[in-house]
C-alpha positions as CSV (number, residue, x, y, z in Angstrom):
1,X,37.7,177.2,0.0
2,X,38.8,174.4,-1.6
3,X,41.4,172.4,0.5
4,X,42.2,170.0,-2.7
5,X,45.9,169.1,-3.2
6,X,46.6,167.5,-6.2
7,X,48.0,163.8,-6.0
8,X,50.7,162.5,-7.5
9,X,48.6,160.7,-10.1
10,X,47.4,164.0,-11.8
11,X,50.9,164.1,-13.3
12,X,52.7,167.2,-14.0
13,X,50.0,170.0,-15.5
14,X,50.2,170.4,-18.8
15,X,52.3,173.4,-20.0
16,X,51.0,176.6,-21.6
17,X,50.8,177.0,-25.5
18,X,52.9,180.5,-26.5
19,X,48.6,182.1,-27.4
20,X,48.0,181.1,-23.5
21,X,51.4,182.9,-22.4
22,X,50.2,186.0,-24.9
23,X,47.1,186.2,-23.4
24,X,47.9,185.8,-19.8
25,X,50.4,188.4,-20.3
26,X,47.9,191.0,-21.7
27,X,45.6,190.3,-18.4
28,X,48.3,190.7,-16.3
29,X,49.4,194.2,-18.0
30,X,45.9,195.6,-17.8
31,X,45.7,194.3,-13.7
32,X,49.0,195.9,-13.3
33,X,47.5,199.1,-15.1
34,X,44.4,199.1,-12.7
35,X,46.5,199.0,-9.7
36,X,49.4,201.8,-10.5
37,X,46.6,204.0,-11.2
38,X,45.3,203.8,-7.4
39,X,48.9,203.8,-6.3
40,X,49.6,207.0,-7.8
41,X,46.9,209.1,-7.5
42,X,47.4,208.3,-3.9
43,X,50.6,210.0,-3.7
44,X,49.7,212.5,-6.0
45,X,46.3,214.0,-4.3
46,X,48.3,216.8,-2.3
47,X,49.7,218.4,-5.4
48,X,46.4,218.4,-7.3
49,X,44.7,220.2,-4.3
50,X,47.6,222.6,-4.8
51,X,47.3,223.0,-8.6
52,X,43.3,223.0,-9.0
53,X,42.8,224.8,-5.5
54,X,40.4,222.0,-4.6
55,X,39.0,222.2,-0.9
56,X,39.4,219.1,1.2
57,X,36.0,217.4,0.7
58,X,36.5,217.9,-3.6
59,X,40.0,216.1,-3.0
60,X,38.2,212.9,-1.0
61,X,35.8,213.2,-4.3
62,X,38.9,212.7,-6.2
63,X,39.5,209.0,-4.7
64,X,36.1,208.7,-3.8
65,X,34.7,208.8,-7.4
66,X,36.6,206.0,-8.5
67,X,35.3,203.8,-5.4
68,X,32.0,204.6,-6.4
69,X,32.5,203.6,-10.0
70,X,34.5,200.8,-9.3
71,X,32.5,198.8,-6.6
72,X,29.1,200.1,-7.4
73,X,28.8,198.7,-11.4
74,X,31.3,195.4,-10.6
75,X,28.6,193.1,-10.6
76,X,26.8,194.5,-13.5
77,X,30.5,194.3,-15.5
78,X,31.0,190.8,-14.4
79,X,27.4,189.7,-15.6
80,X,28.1,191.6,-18.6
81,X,31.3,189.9,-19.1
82,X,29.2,186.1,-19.2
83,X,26.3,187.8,-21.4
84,X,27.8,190.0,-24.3
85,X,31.4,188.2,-24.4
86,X,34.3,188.4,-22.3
87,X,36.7,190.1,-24.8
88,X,34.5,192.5,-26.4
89,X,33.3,193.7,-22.5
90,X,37.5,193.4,-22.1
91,X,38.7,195.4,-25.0
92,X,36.0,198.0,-24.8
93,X,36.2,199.3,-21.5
94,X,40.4,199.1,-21.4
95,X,39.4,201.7,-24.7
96,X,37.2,203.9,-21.8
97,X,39.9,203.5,-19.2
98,X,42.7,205.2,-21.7
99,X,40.2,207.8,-22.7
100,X,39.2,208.8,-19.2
101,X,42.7,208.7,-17.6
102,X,43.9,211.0,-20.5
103,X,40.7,213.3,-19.6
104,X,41.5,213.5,-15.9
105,X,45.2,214.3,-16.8
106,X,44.4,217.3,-19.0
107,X,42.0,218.1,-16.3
108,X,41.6,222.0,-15.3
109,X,38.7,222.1,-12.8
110,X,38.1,219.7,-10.0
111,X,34.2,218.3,-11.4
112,X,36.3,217.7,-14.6
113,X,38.6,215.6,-12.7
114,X,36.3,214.3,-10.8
115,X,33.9,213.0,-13.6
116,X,37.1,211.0,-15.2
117,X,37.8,209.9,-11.9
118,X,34.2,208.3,-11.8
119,X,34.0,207.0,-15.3
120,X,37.1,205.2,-15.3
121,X,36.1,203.3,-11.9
122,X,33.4,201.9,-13.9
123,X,35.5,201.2,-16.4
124,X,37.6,198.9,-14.1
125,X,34.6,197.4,-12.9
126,X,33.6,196.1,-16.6
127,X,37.6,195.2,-17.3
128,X,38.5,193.9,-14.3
129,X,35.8,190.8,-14.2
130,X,36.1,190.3,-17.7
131,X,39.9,189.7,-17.3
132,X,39.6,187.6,-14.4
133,X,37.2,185.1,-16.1
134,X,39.4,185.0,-19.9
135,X,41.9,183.4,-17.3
136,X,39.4,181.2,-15.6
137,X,37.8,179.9,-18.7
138,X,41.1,180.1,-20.9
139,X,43.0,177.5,-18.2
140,X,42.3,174.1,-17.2
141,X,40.9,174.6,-13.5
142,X,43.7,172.9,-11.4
143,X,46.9,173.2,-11.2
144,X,47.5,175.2,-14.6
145,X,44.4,177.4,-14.1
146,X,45.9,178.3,-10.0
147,X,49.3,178.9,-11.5
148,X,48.0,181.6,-13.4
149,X,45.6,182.8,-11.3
150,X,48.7,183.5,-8.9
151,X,50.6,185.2,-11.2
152,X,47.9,187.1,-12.2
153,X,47.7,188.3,-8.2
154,X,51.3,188.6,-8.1
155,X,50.8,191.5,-10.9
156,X,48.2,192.9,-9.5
157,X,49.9,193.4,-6.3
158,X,52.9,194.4,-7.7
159,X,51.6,196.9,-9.9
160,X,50.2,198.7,-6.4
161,X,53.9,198.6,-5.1
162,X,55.5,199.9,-8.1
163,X,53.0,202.5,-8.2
164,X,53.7,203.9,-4.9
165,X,56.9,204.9,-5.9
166,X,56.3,205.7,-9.4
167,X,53.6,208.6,-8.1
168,X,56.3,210.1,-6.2
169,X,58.3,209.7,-8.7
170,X,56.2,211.4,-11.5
171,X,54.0,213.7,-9.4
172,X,57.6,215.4,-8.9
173,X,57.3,216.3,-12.3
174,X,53.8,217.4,-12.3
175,X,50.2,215.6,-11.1
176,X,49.5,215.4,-14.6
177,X,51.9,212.5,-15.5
178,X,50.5,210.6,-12.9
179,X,47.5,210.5,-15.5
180,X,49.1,210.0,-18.8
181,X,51.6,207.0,-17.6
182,X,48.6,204.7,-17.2
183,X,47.6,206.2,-20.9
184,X,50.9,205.2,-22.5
185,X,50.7,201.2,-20.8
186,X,47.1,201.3,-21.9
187,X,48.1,202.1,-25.2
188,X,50.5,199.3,-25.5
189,X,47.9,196.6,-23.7
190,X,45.0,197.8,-26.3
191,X,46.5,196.2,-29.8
192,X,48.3,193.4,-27.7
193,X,44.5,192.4,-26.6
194,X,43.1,192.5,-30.3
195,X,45.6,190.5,-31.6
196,X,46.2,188.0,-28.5
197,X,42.8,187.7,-26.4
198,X,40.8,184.9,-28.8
199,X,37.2,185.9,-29.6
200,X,34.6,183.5,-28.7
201,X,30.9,182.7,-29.1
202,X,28.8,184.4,-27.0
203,X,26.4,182.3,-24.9
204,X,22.9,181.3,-25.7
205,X,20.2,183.1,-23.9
206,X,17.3,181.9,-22.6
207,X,14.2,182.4,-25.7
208,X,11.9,185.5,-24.8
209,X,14.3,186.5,-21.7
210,X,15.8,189.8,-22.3
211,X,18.9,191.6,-20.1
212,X,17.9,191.9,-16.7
213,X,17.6,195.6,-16.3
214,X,15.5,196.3,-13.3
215,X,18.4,193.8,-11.3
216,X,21.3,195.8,-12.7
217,X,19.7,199.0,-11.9
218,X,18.7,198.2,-8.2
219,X,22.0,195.6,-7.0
220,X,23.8,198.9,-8.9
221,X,22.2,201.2,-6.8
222,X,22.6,199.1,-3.8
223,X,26.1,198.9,-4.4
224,X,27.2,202.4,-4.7
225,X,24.9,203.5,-1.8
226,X,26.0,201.4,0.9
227,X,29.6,201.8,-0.8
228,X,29.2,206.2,-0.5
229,X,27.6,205.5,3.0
230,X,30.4,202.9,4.3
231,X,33.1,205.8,2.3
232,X,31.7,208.9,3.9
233,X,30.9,207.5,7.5
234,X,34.1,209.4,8.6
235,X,32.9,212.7,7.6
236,X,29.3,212.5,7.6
237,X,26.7,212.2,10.6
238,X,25.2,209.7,12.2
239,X,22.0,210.2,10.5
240,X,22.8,210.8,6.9
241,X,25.2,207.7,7.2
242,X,22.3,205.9,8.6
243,X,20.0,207.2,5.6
244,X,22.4,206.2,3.0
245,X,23.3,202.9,4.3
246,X,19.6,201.9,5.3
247,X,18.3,203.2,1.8
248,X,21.5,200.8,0.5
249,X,20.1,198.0,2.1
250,X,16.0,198.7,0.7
251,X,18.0,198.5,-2.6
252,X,19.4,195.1,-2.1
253,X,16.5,193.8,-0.8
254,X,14.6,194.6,-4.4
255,X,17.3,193.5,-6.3
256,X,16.9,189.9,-4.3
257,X,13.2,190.1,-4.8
258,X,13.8,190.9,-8.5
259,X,16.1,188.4,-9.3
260,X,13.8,185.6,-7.5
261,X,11.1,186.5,-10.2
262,X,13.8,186.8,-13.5
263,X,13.6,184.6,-16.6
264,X,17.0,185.4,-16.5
265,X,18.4,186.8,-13.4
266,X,21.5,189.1,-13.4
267,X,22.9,187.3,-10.7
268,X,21.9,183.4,-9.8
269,X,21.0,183.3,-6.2
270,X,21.6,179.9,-6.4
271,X,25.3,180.5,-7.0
272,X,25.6,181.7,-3.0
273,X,24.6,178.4,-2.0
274,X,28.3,177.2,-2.5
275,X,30.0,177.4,1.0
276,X,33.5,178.1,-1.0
277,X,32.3,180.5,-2.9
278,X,30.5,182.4,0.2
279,X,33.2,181.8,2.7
280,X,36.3,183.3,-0.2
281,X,33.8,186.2,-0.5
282,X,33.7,186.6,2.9
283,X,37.1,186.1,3.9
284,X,38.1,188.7,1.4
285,X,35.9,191.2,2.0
286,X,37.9,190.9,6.1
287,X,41.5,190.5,4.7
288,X,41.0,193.4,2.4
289,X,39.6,195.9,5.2
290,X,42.3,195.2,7.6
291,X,44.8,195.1,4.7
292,X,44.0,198.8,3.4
293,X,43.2,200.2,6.6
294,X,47.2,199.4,8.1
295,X,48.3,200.7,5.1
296,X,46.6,204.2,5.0
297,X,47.3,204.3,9.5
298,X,51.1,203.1,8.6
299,X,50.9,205.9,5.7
300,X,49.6,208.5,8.6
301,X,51.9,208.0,11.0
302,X,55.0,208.2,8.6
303,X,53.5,211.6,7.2
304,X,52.0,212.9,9.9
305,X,53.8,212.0,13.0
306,X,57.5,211.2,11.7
307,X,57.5,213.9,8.9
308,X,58.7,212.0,6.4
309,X,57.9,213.1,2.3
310,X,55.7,211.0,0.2
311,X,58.9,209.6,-2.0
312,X,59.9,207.9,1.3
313,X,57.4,206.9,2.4
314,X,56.7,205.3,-0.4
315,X,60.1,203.9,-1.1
316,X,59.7,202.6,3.0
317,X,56.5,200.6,2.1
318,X,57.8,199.0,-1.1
319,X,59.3,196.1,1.2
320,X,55.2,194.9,1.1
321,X,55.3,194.3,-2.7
322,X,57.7,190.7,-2.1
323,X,54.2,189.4,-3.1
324,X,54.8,190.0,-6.2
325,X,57.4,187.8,-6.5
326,X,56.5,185.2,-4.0
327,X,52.7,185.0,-5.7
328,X,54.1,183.3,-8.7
329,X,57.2,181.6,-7.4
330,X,56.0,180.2,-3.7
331,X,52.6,180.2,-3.0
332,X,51.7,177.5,-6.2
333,X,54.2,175.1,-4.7
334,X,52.9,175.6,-1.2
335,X,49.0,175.4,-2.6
336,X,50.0,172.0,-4.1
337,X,51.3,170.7,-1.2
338,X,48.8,171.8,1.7
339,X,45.9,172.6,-0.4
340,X,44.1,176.2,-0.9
341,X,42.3,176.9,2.5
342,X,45.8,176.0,4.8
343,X,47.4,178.4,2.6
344,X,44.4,180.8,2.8
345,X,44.3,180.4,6.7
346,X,48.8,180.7,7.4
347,X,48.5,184.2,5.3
348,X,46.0,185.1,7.6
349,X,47.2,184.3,10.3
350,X,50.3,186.2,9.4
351,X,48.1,189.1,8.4
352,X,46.8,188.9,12.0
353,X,50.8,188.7,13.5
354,X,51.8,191.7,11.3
355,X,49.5,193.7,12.4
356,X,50.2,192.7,16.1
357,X,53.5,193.4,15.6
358,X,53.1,197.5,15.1
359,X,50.6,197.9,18.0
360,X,53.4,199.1,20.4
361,X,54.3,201.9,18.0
362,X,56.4,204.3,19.7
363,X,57.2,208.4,18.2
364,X,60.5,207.7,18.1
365,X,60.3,203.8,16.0
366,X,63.6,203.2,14.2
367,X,62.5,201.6,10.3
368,X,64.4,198.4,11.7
369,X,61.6,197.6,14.0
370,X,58.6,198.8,11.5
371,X,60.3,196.4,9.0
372,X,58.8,192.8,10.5
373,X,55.2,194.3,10.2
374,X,55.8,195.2,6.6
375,X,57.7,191.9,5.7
376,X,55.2,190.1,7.2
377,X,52.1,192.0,5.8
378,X,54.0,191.0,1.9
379,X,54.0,187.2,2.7
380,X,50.4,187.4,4.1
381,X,49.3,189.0,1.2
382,X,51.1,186.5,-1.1
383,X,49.5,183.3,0.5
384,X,46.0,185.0,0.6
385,X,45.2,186.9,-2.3
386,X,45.8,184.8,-5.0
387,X,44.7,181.3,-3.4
388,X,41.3,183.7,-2.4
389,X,40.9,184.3,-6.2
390,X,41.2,180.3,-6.9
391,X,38.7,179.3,-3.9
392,X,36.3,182.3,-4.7
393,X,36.1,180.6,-9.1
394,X,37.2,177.3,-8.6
395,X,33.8,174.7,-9.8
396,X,31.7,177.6,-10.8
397,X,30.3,176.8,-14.0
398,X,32.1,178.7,-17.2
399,X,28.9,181.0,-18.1
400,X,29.3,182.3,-14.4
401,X,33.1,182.7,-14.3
402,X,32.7,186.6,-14.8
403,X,29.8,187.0,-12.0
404,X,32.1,184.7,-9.2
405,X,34.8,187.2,-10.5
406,X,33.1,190.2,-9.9
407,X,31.2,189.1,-6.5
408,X,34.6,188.6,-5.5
409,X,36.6,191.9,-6.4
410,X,33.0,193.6,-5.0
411,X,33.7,192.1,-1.8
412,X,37.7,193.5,-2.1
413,X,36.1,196.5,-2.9
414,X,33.8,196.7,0.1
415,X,35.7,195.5,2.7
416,X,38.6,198.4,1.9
417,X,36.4,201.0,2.0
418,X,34.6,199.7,5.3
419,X,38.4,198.8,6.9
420,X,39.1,202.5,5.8
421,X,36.3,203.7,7.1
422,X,37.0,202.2,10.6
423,X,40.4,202.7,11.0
424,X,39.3,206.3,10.4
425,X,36.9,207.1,12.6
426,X,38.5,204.8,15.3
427,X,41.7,207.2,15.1
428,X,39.8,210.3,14.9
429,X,37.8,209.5,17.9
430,X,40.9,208.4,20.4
431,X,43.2,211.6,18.8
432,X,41.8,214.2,21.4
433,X,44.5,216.8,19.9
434,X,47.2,217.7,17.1
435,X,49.9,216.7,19.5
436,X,52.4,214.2,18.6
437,X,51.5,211.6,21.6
438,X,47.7,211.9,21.0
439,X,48.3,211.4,17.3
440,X,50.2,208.3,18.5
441,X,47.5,207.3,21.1
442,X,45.3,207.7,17.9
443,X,47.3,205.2,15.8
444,X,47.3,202.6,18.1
445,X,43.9,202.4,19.0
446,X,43.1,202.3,14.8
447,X,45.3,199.3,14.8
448,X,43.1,197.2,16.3
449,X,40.8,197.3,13.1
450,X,43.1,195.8,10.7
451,X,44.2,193.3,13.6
452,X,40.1,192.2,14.6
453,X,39.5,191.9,10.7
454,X,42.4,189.4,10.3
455,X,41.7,187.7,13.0
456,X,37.7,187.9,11.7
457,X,38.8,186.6,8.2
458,X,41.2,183.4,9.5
459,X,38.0,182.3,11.5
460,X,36.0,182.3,9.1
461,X,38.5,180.4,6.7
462,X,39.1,177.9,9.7
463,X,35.3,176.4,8.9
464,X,36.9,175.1,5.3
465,X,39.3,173.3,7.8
466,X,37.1,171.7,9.4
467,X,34.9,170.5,6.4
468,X,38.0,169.3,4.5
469,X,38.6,167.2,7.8
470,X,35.1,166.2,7.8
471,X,35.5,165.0,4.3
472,X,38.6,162.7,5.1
473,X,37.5,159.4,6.8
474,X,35.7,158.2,4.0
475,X,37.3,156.2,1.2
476,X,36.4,158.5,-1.3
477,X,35.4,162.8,-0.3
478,X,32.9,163.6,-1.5
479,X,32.7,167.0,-4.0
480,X,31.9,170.4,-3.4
481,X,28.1,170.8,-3.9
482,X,27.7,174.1,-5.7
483,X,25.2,175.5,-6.6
């Protein structure tokens, strides 16, 4: 993670021309899109079992399809996005996504459902990289291109706290809005992207090399196994998790050894050589885990133990979307003055205090003394997120924006559904009961995860402390070597 701050002699940046405002406005809509649709069908899941009579394991299918989609093609969509053209891979899929979302709304048996579900992770996994590097290669990298990259994050972030109450809100109404909102926004964010997002030329390709199929099908493979093992670990035994995961990792290993050989690999290996790019990755993959697994525990206990209806709980968690507004307003000013990995390593560490904060849990917890945890866990996600996004792009050449993009959401991806995972089988181990004080004793043993992540991810940000400190004595540091 970069720990630059710019100096007073780089002058103001220069401001954004009314096409750039267009287009960053486009990106942030379809962000926004991607994360009210996981909000809602969230909130929404108990009322489709109700409606479609879907057992419990088809309802984890529900969520569980999208994971798969999403995480498992993310690196192929990010390659794709460098190879065939960032806004034809960008308009195109945001096309699949409105089709698919309509399809699951009009829905009327649970495979249906759960097929739409599936196709439109993948189509967030070709959209959401592609968006990601129009900003990165549409912005001067500094302090223009991390301004946007932050509001950028703030939408995304905000668009997962809006949609926890808008699911209540519409799933009131019927499941089946919870599907057609996102159709309507996509609708809007389709012609603004044709007019707005500016075509350009796609990149030359190296004479007689073709696409790298055999790497996209195995790191594709790869992906979705070890993402289906890490997701059903929970509910699955030891073995079959063991299977998955282990035939996961065979996967991977090909798709290295593949890519080694390729006239043109999918994925540069040479691109995990940089120790920004690597340690962002890294970092993320942690934050994100512990981040989604106090959420869903915090969700539990609410539901579960207190009683209270999805409407407030949602409303009671909407005190973590201040990112939102501090992404874009704060965390630029405090990037510029203390540089990317201090900011990085406070939100963690704030992460790590949050989570600290609602070990001593009690049945009887007024929402006064919840409410530190979830300020906190806003402001951590504010000075992390976004500044992870800079450090995890920031020097990687422009025909590789979309892969550092993708390598970077897979690692979001990843690390929720492993911090899920954990949290999960952590409570379900120390909950000996359905009673109220070992559903409690459950709880706070699962906090630990989310707290041992954090405190994971700072220490691995603390090694860009120490190499920007490294870097200091002489009269002039010396620059990032990436690969």
């Amino acid at each position: 993670m970069s720990a630059h701050a710019p100096g007073p002699a780089e002058g103001p940046p220069p401001s954004w021309t009314p096409r750039q405002w267009g287009v960053l406005l486009v990106l942030c809509g379809a962000i926004f899109l991607e994360g009210i649709d996981i909000a809602m069908l969230n909130v929404a899941l108990p009322a489709i079992r109700a409606d479609l009579g879907l057992s419990t394991g088809s309802l984890q299918w529900v969520m569980s399809a999208y994971v798969l989609g999403y995480g498992g093609f993310m690196l192929l969509g990010g390659r794709a996005a460098d190879l065939f053209g960032r806004r034809r891979m960008f308009v195109f899929w945001l096309a699949v996504f409105l089709a698919f979302s309509g399809l699951g709304g009009l829905a009327t048996e649970g495979w249906t459902l759960i097929a739409a579900r599936f196709v439109t992770g993948i189509a967030a996994a070709f959209m959401t990289p592609a968006g990601l590097s129009i900003i990165t290669t549409g912005f001067a990298q500094g302090a223009q291109r991390n301004k946007a990259l932050l509001f950028y994050s703030g939408t995304a972030a905000g668009g997962f706290s809006v949609g926890l109450v808008a699911g209540g809100l519409l799933a009131s109404a019927g499941w089946r809005w919870v599907f057609f909102a996102p159709v309507v926004l996509c609708a809007l964010i389709l012609p603004a992207a044709l007019a707005l997002v500016p075509r350009t030329a796609r990149p030359e390709r190296v004479a007689g090399a073709g696409f790298d199929l055999l790497g996209g099908l195995t790191v594709t493979g790869a992906i979705v196994l070890l993402v289906l093992g890490v997701e059903r670990a929970p509910h699955a035994s030891a073995g079959g998790t063991a299977a998955t995961v282990g035939a996961g990792l065979a996967l991977l290993a090909a798709f290295v050894a593949v890519e080694r050989r390729a006239a043109a690999p999918l994925v540069r290996l040479g691109i995990l050589r940089g120790g920004d790019l690597v340690r962002a990755n890294l970092a993320g993959l942690l934050f994100a885990g512990g981040f989604f697994g106090f959420q869903f525990l915090v969700v539990l206990y609410l539901q579960e133990l207190r009683g209270w209806s999805t409407l407030r709980t949602s409303l009671a968690m909407l005190v973590m979307g201040t990112d939102a507004i501090l992404s874009p307003l704060l965390t630029p000013r405090l990037v510029a003055r203390f540089g990317n990995a201090r900011v990085i390593f406070g939100g963690l560490l704030l992460a790590a205090l949050a989570y600290a904060l609602f070990l001593p849990v009690g049945a009887d917890w007024t929402y006064a003394m919840m409410l530190p945890s979830l300020i906190v866990v806003g402001l951590a996600f504010s000075l992390a997120y976004g500044p992870l996004t800079i450090a995890a792009t920031e020097g990687v050449a422009e025909e590789e924006q979309g892969l550092a993009g993708a390598l970077l959401y897979t690692s979001f991806q990843f690390g929720a559904a492993l911090g899920l995972s954990a949290a999960t089988a952590v409570n379900v181990a120390a909950t000996a009961s359905g009673a109220p004080a070992d559903l409690l004793d459950g709880y706070r043993a699962a906090l630990w995860v989310p707290l041992a992540a954090a405190l994971l991810a700072a220490l691995v940000s603390a090694s860009g402390l120490r190499a920007r400190r490294s870097a200091l004595p002489g009269p002039v540091a010396a620059p990032s070597v990436r690969a």
